[in-house]
C-alpha positions in Angstrom: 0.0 0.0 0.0 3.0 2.6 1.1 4.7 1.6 -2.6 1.2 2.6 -4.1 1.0 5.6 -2.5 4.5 7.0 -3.1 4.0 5.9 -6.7 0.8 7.7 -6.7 3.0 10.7 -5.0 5.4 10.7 -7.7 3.2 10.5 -10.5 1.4 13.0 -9.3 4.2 15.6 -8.7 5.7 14.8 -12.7 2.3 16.2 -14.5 2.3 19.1 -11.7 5.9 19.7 -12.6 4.3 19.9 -16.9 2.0 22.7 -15.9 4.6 25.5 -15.0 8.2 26.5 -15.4 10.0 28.9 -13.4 11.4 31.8 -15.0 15.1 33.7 -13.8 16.0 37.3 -14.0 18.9 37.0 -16.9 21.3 38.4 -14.6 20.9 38.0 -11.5 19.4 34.3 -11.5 16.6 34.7 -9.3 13.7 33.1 -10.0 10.8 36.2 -10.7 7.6 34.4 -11.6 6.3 30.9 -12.8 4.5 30.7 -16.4 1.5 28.8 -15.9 0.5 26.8 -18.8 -3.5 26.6 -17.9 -5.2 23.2 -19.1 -5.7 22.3 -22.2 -9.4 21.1 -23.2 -10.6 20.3 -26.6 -14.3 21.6 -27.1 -16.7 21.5 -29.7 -17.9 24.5 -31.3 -20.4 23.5 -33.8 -18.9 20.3 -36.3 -15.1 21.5 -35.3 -13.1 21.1 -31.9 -11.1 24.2 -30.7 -8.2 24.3 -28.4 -8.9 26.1 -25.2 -6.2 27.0 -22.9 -8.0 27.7 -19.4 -6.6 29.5 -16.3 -8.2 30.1 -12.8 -7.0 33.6 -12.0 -7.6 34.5 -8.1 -6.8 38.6 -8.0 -6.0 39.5 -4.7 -4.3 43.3 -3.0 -1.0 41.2 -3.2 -2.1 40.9 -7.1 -2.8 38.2 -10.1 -2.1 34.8 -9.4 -0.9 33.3 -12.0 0.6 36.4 -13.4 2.1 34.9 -15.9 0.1 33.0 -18.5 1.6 31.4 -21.7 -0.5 30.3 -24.7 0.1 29.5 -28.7 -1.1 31.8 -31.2 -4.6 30.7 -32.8 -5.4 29.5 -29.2 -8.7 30.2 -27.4 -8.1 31.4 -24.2 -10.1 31.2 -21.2 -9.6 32.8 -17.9 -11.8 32.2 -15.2 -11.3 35.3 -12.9 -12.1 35.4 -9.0 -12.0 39.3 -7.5 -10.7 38.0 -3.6 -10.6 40.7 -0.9 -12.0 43.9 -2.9 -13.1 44.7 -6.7 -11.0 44.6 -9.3 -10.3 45.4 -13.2 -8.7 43.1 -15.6 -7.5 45.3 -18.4 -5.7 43.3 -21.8 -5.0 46.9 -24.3 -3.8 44.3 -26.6 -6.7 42.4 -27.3 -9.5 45.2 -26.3 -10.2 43.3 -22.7 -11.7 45.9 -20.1 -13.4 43.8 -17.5 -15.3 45.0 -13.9 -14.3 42.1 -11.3 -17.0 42.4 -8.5 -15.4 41.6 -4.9 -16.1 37.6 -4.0 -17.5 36.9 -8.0 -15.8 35.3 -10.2 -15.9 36.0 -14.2 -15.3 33.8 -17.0 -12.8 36.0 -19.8 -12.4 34.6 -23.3 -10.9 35.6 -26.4 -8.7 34.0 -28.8 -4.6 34.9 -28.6 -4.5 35.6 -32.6 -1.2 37.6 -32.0 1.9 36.8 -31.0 4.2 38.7 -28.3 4.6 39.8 -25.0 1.6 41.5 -23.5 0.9 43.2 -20.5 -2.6 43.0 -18.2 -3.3 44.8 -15.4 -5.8 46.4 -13.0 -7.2 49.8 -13.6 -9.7 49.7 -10.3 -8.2 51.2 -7.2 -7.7 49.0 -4.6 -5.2 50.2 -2.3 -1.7 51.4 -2.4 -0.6 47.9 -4.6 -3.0 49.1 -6.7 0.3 50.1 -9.1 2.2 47.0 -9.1 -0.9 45.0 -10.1 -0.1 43.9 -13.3 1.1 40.5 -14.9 1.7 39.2 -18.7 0.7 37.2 -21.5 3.0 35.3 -23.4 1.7 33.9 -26.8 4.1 32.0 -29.1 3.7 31.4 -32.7 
């Protein structure tokens, strides 16, 4: 039973360990954020399947967790947003995303990632002094 449950342990800490990567400051080395991956789901819009990468986002006065979301171009993405301790925004310039986040609601954010790049997301409600460094990014490869 204990070689089962270790088993179980270590199977279960391998797909963990191929939902996220860390990534390091170039020159200093320390790690400054994980990439979240989100999980993959195949869905059925009409006759075809799409691809949807989904991410449940809790935003907090400590800021976006994840805050670091990776995709592939041509991807639809879905975050699935929960406003924890006050309201929020959830502002995405680059694909016309301006969401309201209510305090203890969450909100379901879709779009598809149809360009590729660096992107940056952040909060555009006040919410305290943090309110600034509330921000995070979207990484879509081709």
């Amino acid at each position: 039973m204990k070689k089962m449950l270790f088993f179980g342990l270590v199977v279960l800490m391998l797909l963990a360990a191929c939902q996220s990567k860390f990534v390091e400051n170039d020159i200093t080395g320390q790690v400054v954020g994980v990439i979240e991956y989100g999980n993959v789901k195949e869905e059925r819009v009409g006759t075809e399947f799409i691809t949807v990468k989904e991410f449940t986002m809790t935003i907090s006065k400590e800021g976006y967790s994840p805050h670091l979301l990776q995709v592939n171009k041509g991807d639809t993405v879905r975050i699935i947003a929960y406003a924890k301790d006050t309201n929020f925004g959830f502002v995405l310039p680059a694909y016309g995303i301006n969401e309201y986040l209510e305090e203890n609601n969450y909100k379901t954010i879709e779009f598809v990632a149809d360009q590729d790049g660096t992107f940056a997301f952040f909060s555009n409600v006040y919410s305290g002094p943090n309110t600034k460094n509330m921000n995070g990014k979207l990484i879509v490869s081709e």
